[in-house]
BAFI-399360 format. One line per 2 residues: their letters; for each residue x, y, z of N, C-alpha, C, O. Coordinates in Angstrom, 2 decimals. Each point is the difference from the previous one (the first is absolute). Layout:
! BAFI-399360
a	X,Y,Z,X,Y,Z,X,Y,Z,X,Y,Z; ...
***
This chain:
! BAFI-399360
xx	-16.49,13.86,-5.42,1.31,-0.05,0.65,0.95,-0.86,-0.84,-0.13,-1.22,-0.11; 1.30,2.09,-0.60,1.06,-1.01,-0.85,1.10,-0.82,0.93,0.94,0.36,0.71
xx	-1.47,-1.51,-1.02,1.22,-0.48,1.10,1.07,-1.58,-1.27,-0.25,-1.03,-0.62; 1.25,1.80,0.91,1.30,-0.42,-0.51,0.49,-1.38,0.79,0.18,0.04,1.21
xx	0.02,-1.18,-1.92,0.73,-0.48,1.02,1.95,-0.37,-0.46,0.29,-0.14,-1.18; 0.29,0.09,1.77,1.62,-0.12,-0.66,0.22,-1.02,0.46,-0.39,-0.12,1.16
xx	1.12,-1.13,-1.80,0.52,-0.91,0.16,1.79,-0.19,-0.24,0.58,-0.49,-0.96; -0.05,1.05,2.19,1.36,-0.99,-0.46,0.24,-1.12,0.52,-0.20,-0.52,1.10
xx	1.16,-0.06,-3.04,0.46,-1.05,0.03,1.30,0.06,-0.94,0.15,-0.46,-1.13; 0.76,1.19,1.99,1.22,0.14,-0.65,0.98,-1.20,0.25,0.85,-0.43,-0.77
xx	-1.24,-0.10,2.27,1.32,-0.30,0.85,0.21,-1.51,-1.23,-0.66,-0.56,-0.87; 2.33,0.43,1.67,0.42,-1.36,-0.81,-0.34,-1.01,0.72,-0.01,-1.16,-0.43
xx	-0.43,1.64,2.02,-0.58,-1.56,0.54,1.37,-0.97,-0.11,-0.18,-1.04,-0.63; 1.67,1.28,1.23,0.85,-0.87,-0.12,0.32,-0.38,1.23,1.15,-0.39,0.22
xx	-2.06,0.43,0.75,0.17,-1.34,1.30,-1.12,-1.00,-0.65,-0.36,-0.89,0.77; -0.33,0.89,-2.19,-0.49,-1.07,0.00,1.04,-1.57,-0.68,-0.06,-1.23,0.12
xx	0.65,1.93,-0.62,1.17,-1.06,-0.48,-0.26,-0.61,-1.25,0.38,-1.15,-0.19; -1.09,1.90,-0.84,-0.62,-0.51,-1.30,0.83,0.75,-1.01,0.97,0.68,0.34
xx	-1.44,-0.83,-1.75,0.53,0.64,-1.15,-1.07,1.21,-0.48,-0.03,0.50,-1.12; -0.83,-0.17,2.27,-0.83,0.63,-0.69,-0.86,0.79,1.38,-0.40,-0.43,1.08
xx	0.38,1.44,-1.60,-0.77,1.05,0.92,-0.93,-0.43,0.57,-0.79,-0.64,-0.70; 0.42,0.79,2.46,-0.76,-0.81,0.20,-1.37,0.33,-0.39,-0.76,-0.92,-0.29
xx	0.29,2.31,0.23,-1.20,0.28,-0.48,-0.23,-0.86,-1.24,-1.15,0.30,-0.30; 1.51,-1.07,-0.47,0.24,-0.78,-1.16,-0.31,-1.28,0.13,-0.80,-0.66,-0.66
xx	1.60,0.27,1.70,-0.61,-1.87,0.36,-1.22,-0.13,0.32,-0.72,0.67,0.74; 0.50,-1.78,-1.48,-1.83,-0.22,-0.29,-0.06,-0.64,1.46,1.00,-0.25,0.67
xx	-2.71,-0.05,-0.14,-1.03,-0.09,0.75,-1.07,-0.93,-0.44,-0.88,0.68,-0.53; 0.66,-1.54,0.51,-1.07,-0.22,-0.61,-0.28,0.36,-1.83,-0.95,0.47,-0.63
xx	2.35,-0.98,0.23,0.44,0.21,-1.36,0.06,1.35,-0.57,0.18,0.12,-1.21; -0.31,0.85,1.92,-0.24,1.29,-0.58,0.84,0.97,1.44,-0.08,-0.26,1.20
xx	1.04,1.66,-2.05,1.04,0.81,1.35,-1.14,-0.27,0.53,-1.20,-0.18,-0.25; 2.39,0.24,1.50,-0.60,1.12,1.16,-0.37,1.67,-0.24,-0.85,0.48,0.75
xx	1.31,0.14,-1.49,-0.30,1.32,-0.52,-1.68,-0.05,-0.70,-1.01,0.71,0.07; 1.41,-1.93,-0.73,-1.96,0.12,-0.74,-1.00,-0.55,1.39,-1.18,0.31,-0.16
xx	1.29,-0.59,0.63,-0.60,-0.39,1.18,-0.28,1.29,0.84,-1.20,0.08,0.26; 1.86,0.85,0.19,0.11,1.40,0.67,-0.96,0.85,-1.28,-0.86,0.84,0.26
xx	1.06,-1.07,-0.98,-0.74,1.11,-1.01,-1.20,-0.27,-0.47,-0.83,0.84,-0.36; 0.67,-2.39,0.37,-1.55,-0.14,-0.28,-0.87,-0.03,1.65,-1.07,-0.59,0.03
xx	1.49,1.12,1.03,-1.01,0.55,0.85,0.00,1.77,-0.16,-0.94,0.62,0.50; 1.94,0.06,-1.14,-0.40,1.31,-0.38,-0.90,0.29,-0.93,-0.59,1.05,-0.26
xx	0.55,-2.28,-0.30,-0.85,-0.14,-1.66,-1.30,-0.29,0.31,-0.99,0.29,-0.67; 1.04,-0.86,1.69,-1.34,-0.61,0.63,-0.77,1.26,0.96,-1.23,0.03,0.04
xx	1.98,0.89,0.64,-0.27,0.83,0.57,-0.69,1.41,-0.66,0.38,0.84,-0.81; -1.65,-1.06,1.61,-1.04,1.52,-0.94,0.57,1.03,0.83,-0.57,1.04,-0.32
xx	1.40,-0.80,1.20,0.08,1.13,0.52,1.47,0.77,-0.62,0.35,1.12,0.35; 0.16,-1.71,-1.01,1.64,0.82,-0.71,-0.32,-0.19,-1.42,-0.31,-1.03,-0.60
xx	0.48,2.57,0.07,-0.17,0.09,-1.27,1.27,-0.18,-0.44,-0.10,-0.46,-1.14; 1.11,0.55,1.40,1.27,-0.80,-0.89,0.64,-0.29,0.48,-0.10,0.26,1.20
xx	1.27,-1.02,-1.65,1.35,-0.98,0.65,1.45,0.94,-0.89,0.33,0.30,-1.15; 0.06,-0.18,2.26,1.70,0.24,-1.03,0.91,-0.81,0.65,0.23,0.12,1.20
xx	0.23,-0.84,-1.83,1.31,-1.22,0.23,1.09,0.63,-0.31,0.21,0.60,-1.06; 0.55,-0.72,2.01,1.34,0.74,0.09,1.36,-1.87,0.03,0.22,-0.67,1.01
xx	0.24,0.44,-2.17,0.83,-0.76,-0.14,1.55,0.49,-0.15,0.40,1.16,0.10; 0.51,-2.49,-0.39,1.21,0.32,-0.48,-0.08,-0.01,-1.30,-1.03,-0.26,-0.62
xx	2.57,0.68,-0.11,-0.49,-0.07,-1.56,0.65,-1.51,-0.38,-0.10,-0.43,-1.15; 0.76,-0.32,2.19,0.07,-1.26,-0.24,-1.57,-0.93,-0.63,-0.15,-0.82,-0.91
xx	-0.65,1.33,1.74,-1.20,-0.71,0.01,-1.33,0.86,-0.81,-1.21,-0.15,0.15; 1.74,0.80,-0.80,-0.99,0.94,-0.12,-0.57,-0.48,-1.66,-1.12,0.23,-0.47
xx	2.07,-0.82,-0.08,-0.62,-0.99,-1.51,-0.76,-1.22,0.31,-0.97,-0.46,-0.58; 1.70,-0.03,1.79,-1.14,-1.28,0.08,-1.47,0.47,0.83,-0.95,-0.79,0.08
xx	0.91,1.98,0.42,-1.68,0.41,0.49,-0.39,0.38,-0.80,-1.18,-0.35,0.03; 1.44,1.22,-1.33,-0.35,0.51,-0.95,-0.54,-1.04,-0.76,-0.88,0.41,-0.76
xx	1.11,-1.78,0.69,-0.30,-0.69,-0.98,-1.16,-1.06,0.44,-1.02,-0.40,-0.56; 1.69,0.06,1.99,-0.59,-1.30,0.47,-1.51,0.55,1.52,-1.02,-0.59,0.37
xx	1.47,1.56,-0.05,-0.96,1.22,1.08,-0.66,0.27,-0.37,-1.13,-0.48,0.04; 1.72,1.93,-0.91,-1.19,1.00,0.61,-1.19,0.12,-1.32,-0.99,0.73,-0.02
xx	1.49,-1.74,-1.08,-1.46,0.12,-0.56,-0.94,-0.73,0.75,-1.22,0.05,-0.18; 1.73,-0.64,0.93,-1.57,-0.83,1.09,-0.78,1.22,0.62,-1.22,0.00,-0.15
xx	1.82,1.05,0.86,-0.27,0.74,0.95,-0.57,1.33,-0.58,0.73,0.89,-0.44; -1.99,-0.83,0.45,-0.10,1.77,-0.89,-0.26,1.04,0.79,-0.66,0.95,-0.40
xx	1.17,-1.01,1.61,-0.21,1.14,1.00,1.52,0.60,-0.07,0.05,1.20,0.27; 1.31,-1.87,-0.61,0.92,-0.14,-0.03,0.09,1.19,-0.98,-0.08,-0.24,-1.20
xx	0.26,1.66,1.70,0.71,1.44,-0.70,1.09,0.53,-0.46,0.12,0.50,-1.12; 0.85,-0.60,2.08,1.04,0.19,-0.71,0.87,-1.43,0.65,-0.29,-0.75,0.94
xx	1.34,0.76,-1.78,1.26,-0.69,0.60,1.01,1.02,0.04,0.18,0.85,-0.88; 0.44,-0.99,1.87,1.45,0.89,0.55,1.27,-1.09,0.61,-0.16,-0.91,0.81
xx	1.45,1.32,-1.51,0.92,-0.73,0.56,0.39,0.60,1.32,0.05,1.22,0.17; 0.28,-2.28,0.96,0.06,0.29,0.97,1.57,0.22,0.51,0.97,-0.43,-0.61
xx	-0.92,1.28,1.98,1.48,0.52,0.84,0.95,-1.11,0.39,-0.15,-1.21,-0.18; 1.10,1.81,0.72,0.83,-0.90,0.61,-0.67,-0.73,1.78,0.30,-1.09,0.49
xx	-1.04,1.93,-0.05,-0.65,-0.97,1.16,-1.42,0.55,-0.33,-0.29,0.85,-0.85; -0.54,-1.52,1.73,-1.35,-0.05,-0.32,-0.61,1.17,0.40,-1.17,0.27,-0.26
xx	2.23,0.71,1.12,-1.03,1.23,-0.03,-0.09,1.09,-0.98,-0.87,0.86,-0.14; 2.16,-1.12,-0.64,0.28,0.34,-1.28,-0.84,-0.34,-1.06,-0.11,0.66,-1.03
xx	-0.59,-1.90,1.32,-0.86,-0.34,-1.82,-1.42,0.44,0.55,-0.78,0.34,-0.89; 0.15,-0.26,2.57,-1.01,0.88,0.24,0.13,0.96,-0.46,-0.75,0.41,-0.88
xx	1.69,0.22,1.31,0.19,1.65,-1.10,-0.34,0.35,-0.71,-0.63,1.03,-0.23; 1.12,-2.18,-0.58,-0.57,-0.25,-1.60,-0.70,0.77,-0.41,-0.16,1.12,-0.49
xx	-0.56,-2.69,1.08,-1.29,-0.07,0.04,-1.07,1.08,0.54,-1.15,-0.13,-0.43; 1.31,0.81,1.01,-0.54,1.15,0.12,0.18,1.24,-1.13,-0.76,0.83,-0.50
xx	2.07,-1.12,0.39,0.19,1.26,-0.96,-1.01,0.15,-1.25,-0.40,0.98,-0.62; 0.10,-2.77,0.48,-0.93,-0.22,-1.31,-1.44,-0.04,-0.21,-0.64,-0.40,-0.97
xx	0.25,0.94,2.18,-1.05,0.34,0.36,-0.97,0.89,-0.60,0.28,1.20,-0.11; -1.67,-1.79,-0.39,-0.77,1.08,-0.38,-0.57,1.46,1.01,-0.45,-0.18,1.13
xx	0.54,1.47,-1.70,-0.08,1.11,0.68,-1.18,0.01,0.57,-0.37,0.90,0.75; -0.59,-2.27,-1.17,-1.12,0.67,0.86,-0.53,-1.28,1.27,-1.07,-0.28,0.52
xx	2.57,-0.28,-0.41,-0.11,-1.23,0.52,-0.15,0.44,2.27,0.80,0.66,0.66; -1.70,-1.16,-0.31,-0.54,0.56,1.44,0.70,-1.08,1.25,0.30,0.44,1.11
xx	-0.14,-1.57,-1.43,0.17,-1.05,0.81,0.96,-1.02,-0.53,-0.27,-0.63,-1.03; 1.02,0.51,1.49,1.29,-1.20,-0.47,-0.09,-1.23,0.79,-0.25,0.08,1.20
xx	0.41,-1.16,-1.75,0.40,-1.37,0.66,1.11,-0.56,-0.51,0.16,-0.31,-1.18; 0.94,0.12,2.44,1.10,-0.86,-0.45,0.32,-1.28,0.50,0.33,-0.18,1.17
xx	-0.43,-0.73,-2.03,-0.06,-1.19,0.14,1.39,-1.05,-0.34,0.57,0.36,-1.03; 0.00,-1.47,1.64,1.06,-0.58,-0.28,-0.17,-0.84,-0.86,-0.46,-1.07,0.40
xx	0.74,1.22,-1.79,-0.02,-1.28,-0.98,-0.04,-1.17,0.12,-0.73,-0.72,-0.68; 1.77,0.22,1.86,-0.03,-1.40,0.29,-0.99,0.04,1.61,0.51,-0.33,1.07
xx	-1.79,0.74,-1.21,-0.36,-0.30,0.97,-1.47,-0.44,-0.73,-0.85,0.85,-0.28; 0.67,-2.33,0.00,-1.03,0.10,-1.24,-1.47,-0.58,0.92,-1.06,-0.26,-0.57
xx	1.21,0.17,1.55,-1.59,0.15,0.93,-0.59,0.39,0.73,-0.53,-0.33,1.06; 0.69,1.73,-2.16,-0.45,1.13,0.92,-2.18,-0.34,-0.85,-0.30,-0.91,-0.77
xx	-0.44,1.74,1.19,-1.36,-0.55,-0.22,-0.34,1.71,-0.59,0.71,0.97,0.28; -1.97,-0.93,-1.16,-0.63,0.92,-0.38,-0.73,0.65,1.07,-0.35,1.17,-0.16
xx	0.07,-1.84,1.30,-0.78,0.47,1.00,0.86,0.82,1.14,-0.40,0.89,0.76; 1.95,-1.57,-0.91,1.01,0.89,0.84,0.45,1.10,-0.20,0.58,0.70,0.82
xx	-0.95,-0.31,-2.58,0.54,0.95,-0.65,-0.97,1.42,0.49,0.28,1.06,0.56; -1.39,-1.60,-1.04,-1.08,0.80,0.13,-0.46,0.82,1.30,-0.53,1.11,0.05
xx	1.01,-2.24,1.28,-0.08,0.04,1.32,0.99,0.97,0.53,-0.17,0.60,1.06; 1.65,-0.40,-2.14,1.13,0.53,0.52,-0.83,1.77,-0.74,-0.22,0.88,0.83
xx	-0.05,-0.67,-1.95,-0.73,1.22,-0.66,-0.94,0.34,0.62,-0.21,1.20,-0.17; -0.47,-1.67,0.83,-1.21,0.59,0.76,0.66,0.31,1.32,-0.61,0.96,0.48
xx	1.60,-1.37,0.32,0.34,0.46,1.11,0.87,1.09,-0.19,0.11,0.83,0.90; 0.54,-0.73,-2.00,1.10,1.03,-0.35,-0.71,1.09,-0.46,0.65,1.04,0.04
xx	-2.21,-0.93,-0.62,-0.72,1.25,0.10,-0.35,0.79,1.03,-0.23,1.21,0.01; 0.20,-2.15,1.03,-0.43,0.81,1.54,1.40,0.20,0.73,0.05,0.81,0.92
xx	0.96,-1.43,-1.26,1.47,-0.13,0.79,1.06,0.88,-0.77,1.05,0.36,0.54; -1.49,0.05,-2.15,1.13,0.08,-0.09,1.44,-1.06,-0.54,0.53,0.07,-1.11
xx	-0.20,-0.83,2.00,1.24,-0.76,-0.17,-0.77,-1.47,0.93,-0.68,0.02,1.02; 1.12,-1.18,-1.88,-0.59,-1.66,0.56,1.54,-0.53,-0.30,0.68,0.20,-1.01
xx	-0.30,-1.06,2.39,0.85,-0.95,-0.49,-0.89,-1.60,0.34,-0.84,0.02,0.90; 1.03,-0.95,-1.44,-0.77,-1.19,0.18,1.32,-0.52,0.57,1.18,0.32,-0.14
xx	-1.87,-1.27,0.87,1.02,-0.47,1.68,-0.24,-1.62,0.75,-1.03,-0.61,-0.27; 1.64,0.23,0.83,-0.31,-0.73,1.11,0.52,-0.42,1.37,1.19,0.30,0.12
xx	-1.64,-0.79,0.78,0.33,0.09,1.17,1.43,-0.84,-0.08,0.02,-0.87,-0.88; 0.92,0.98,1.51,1.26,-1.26,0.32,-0.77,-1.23,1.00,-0.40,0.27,1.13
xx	0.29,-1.28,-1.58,0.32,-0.84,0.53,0.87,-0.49,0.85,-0.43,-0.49,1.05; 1.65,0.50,-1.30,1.26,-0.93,0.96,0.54,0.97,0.92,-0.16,1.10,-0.52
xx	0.56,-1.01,1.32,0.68,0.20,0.86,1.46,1.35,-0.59,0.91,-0.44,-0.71; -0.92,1.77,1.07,1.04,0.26,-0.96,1.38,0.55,1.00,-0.25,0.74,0.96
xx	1.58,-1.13,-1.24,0.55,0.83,0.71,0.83,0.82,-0.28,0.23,-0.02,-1.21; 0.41,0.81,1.81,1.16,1.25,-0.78,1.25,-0.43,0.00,0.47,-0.12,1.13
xx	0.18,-0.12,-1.95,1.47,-0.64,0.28,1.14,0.36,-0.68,-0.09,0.07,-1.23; 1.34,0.21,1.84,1.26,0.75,-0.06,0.82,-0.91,0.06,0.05,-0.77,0.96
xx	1.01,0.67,-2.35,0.77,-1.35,0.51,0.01,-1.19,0.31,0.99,-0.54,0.50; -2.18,-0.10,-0.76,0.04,-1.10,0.11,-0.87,-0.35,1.35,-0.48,-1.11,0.23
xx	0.35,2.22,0.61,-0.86,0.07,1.45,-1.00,0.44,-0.36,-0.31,0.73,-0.95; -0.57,-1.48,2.23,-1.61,0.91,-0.42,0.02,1.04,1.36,0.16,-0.23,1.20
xx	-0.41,1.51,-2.01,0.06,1.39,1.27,-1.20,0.28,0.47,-0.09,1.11,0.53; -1.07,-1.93,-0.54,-0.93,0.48,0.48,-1.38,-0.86,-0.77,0.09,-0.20,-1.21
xx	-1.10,-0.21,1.82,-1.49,-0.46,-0.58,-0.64,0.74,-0.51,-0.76,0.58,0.78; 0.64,-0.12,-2.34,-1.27,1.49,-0.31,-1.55,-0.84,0.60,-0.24,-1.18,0.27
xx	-0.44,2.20,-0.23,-1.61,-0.44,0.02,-0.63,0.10,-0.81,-0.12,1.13,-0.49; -0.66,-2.34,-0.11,-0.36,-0.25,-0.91,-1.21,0.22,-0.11,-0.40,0.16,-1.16
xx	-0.25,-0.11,1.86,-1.76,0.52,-0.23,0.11,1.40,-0.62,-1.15,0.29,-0.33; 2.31,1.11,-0.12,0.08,1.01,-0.56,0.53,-0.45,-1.71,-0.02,0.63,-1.06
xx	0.30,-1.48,1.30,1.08,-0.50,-1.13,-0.70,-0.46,-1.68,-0.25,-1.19,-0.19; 0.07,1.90,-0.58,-0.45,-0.81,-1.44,1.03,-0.13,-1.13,1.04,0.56,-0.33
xx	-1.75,-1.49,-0.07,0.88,-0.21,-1.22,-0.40,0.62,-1.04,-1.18,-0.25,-0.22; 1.84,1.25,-0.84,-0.40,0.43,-0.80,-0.07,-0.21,-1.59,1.05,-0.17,-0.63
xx	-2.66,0.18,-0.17,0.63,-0.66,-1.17,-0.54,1.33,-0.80,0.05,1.18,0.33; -0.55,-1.76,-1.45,-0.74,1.03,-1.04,-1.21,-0.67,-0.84,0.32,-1.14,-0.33
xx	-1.56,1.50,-0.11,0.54,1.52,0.21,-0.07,1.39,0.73,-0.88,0.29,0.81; 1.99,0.58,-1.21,-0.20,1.71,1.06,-1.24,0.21,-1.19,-0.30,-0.53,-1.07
xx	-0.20,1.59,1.89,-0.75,0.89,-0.79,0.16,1.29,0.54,0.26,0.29,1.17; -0.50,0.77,-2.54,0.40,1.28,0.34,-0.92,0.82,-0.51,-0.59,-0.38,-1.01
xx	0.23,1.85,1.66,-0.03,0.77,-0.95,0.95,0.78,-1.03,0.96,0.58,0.51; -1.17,-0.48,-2.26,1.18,0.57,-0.21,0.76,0.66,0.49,1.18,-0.26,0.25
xx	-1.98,1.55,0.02,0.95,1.28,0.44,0.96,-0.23,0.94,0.95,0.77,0.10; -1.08,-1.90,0.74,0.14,0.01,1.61,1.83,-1.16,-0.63,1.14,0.35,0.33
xx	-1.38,-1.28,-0.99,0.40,-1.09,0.04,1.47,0.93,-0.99,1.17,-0.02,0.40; -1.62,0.73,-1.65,1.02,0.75,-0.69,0.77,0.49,0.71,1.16,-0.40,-0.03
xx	-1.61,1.60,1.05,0.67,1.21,0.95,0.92,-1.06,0.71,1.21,0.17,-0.07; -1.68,-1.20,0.70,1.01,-1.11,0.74,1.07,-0.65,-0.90,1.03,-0.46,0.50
xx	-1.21,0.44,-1.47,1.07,-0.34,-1.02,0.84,1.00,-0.25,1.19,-0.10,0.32; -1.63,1.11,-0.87,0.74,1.27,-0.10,1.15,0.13,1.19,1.19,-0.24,-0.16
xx	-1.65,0.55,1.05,0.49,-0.30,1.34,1.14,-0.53,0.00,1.10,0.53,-0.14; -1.36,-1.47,0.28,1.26,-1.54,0.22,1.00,0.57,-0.86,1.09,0.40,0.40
xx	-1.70,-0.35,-2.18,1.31,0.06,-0.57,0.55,1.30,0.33,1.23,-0.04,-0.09; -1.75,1.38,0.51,0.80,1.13,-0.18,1.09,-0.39,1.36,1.13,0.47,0.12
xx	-1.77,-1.43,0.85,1.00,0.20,1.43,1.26,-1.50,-0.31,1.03,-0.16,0.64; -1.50,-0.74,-1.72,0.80,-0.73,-0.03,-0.38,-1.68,0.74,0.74,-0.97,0.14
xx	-2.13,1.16,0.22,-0.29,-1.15,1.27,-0.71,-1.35,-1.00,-0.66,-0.03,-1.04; 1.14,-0.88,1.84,-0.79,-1.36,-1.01,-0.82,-0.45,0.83,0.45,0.27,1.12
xx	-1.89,-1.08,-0.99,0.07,-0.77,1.25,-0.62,-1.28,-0.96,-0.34,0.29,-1.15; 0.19,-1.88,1.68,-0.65,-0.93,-0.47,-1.71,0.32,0.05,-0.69,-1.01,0.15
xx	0.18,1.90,-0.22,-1.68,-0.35,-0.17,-0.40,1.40,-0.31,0.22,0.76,0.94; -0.69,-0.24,-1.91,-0.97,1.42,-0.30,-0.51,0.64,1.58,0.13,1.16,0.39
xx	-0.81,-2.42,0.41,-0.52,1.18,0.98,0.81,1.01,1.05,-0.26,1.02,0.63; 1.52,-2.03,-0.84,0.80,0.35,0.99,0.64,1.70,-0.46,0.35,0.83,0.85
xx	-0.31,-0.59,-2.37,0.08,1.73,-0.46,-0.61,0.80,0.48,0.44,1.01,0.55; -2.22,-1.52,-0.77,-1.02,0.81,0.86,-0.47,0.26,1.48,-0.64,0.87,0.60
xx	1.28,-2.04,-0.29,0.11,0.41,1.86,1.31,0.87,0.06,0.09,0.58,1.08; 0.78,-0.37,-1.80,1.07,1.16,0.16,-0.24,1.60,-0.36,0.58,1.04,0.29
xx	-1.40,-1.31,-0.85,-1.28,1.88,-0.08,-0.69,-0.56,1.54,-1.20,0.13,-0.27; 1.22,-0.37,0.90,-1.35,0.05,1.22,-1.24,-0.27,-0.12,-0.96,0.38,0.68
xx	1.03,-1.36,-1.96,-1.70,-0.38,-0.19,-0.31,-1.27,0.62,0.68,-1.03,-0.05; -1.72,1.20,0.60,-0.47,-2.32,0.44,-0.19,-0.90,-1.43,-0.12,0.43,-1.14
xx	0.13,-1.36,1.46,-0.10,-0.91,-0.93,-0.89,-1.11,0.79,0.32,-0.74,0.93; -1.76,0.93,-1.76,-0.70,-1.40,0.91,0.66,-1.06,-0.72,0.73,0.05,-0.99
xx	-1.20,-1.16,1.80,0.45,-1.05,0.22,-1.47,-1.06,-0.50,-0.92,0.04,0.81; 0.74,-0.81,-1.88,-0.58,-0.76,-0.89,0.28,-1.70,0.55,1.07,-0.56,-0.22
xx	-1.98,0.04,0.81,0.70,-1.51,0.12,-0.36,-0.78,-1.30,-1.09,-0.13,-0.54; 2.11,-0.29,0.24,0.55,-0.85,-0.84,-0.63,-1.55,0.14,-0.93,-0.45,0.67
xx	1.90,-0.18,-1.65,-0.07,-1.80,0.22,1.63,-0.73,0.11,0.88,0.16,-0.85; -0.79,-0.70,1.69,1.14,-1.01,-0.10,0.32,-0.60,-0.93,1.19,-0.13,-0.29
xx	-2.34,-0.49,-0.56,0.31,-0.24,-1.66,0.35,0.86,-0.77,0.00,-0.33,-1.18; 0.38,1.61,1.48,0.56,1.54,-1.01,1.66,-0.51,0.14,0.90,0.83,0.11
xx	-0.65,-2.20,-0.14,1.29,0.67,-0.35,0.82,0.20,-0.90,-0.40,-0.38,-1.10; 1.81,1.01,1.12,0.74,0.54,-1.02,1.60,-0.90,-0.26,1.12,-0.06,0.51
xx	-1.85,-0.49,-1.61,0.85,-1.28,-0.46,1.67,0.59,-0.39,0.32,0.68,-0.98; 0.30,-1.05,1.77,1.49,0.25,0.12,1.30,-0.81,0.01,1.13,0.40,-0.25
xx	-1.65,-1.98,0.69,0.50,-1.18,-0.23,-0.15,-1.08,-0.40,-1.01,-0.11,-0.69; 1.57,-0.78,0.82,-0.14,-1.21,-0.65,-1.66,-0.65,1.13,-1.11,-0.38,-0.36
xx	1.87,0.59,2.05,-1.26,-0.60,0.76,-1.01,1.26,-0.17,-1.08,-0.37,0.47; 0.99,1.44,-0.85,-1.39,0.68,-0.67,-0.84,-0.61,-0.59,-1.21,-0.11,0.24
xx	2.33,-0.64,-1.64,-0.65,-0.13,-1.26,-1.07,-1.23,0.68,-1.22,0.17,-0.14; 1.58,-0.99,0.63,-0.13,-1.44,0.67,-1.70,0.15,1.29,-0.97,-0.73,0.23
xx	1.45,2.13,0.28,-1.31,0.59,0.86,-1.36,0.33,-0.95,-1.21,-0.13,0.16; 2.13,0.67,-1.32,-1.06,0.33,-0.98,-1.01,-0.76,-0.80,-1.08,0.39,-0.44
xx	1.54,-1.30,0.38,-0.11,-1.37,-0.83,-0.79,-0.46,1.22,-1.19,-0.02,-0.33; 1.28,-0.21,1.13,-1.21,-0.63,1.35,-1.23,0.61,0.40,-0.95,-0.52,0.59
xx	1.14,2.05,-1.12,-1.26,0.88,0.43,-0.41,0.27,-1.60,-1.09,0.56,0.01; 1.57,-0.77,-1.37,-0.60,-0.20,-0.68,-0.92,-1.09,-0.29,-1.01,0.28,-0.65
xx	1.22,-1.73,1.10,-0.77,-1.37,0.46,-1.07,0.39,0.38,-1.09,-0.03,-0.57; 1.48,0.57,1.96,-1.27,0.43,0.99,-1.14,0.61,-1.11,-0.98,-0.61,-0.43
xx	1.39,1.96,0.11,-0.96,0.58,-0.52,-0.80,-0.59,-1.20,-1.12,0.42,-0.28; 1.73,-1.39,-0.40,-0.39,-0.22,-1.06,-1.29,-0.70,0.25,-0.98,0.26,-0.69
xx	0.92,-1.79,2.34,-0.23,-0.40,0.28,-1.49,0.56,0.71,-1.13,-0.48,0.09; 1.74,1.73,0.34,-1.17,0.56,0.87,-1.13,0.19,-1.28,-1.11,-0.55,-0.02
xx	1.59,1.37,-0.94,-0.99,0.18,-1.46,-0.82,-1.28,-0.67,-1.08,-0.02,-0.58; 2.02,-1.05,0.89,-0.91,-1.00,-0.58,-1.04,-0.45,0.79,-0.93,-0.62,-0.53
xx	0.98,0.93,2.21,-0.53,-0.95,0.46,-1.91,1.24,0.01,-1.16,-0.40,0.13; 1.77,2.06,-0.37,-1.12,0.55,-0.11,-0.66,0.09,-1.04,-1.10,0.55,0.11
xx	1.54,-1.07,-1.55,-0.54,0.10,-1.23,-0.92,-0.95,-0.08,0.23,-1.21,0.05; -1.21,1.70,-0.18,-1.83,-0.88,0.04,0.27,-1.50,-0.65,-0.94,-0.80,-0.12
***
């Protein structure tokens, strides 16, 4: 089973308030982008990576990246929004590629075991989005009023990565662009053909570094982990 995974990391990341893309600001002295790619690298279940960048950034991965990464296939410059550099990224796809994973660049703790977990459910499903429950309290609000309490025991939060089958995940792309439709997340194309999309639980530590208090979240659950490793290493 060829399974592809696509990574964009086009965006400029400018609610982070830096000089530099956030997929770019180091972690533990090294991007956040190399961090996301060495669990694809680490992962036996995806035979390749295609990174979908800007061409702002696309000399400094070339130089300082992707010789780390040798799962890393093609590079493609990426769209004007992110469902545009998926596109891509699909378009660049090997023909004999069965299973896609799309993953958010700046989401750099994601695990080899989540990857693998999201490919094995997307063989029996079809389509995986990885998820989690809401926590807080959510409400609907118009103006400045809140119109109503949603219920939250239906409610997840959604991250990545989706997993797809090709055929399924293309035709949903196709789709969108011939009718003109954008939405924020891949699965949300394929629930617009009438397909389900299971639902993968996730980790609260998956998240997708977007600000300054991201970077700062990130940096606390990188501690943790580092911590947890030392305390299991013999």
């Amino acid at each position: 089973m060829k399974v592809t995974a696509i990574i964009p990391a086009a965006g400029m990341g400018t609610r982070m308030g830096t000089d530099r893309p956030k997929q770019l600001i180091e972690l533990d002295g090294q991007p956040i982008l190399a961090h996301t790619l060495q669990a694809f690298d680490d992962c036996d279940s995806v035979e390749d990576v295609i990174l979908v960048v800007s061409k702002d950034i696309f000399g400094f991965c070339s130089q300082h990246i992707l010789p780390r990464f040798h799962k890393v296939d093609k590079v493609v410059f990426g769209g004007e929004k992110r469902q545009d550099s998926v596109f891509r990224g699909l378009k660049a796809a090997r023909d004999d590629t069965e299973i896609v994973v799309i993953h958010d660049g700046s989401r750099p703790f994601i695990t080899p075991e989540q990857i693998t977990c999201s490919i094995d459910l997307c063989g029996k499903t079809r389509a995986v989005v990885t998820a989690m429950p809401v926590k807080d309290t959510v409400k609907s609000v118009a103006n400045g009023l809140v119109e109503r309490t949603l219920d939250r025991s239906g409610l997840w939060l959604t991250q990545t990565p989706q997993t797809f089958c090709f055929a399924l995940i293309w035709k949903a792309y196709r789709k969108a662009y011939q009718e003109g439709y954008y939405a924020t997340d891949d699965s949300a194309l394929v629930e617009r053909l009438g397909t389900k999309v299971a639902v993968l639980t996730g980790s609260y530590q998956n998240i997708k570094i977007t600000t300054l208090e991201d970077l700062a979240v990130a940096q606390v659950i990188l501690e943790d982990k580092k911590r947890k490793e030392h305390k299991a290493s013999p």
